[in-house]
C-alpha positions, -999 to +999 in steps of 0.1 A: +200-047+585+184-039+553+158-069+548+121-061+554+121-087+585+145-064+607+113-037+605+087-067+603+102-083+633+122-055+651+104-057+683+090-077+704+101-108+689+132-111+717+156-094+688+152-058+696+163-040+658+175-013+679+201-036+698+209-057+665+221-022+650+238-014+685+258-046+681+268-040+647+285-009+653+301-021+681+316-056+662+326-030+631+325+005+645+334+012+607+308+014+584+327+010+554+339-022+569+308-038+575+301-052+537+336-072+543+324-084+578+288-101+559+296-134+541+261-126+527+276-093+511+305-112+498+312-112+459+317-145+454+308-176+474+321-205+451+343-232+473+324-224+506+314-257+523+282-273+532+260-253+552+232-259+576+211-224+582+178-229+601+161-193+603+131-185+625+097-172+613+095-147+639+135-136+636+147-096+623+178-118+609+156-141+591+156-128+555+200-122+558+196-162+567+173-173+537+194-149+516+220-163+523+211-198+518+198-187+480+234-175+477+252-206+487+231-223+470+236-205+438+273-206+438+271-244+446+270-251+480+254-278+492+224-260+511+201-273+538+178-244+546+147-247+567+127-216+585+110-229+615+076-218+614+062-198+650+099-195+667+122-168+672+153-157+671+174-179+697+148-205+700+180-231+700+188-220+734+155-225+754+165-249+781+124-253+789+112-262+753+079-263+739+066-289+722+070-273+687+108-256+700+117-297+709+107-309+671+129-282+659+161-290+678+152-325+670+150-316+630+186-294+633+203-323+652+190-347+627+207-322+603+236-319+617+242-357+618+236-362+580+261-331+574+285-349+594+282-380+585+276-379+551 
């Protein structure tokens, strides 16, 4: 909750900031329990596997996703990281897609496949 996106894209963006902080305290009521609760807060994330993290251009998680991509990354992960330009948080959920919200599904499928099949 402490990337410029959660104030950039706070509101009106379908992920209220307000709500995002609400549901943090309630999933760790305990604030000095959140940092062990954040994989990206973790000291170390050598031996974590493959990832697939698709962020959204219009998300207040977005920068905790690229961050966390840069970290995996760094500690040897193999990273596939890709920030949907236009879309918001959620966007993999629409059930009455846009043409630009379908080409996105259709990249993290494809995405999928080649981490699973690899």
């Amino acid at each position: 909750m402490s990337q410029p996106s959660v104030e950039e894209k706070g509101s009106g963006h379908g992920l209220d900031a307000d709500f995002l902080a609400w549901t943090v305290a309630q999933w760790t009521p305990d604030p000095a329990v959140r940092p062990q609760a954040s994989s990206l807060l973790a000291s170390d994330l050598y031996g974590m596997p493959d990832a697939l993290i698709v962020t959204a251009e219009h998300d207040a998680l977005r920068d905790e996703g690229d961050a966390y991509a840069r970290r995996l990354a760094q500690a040897g992960a193999r990273v596939v990281h890709r920030q949907e330009a236009g879309l918001v948080h959620g966007f993999i959920q629409n059930m009455d897609l846009t043409s630009h919200e379908a080409a996105a599904h259709d990249r993290l499928f494809a995405d999928v496949a080649a981490l699973v099949h690899r």
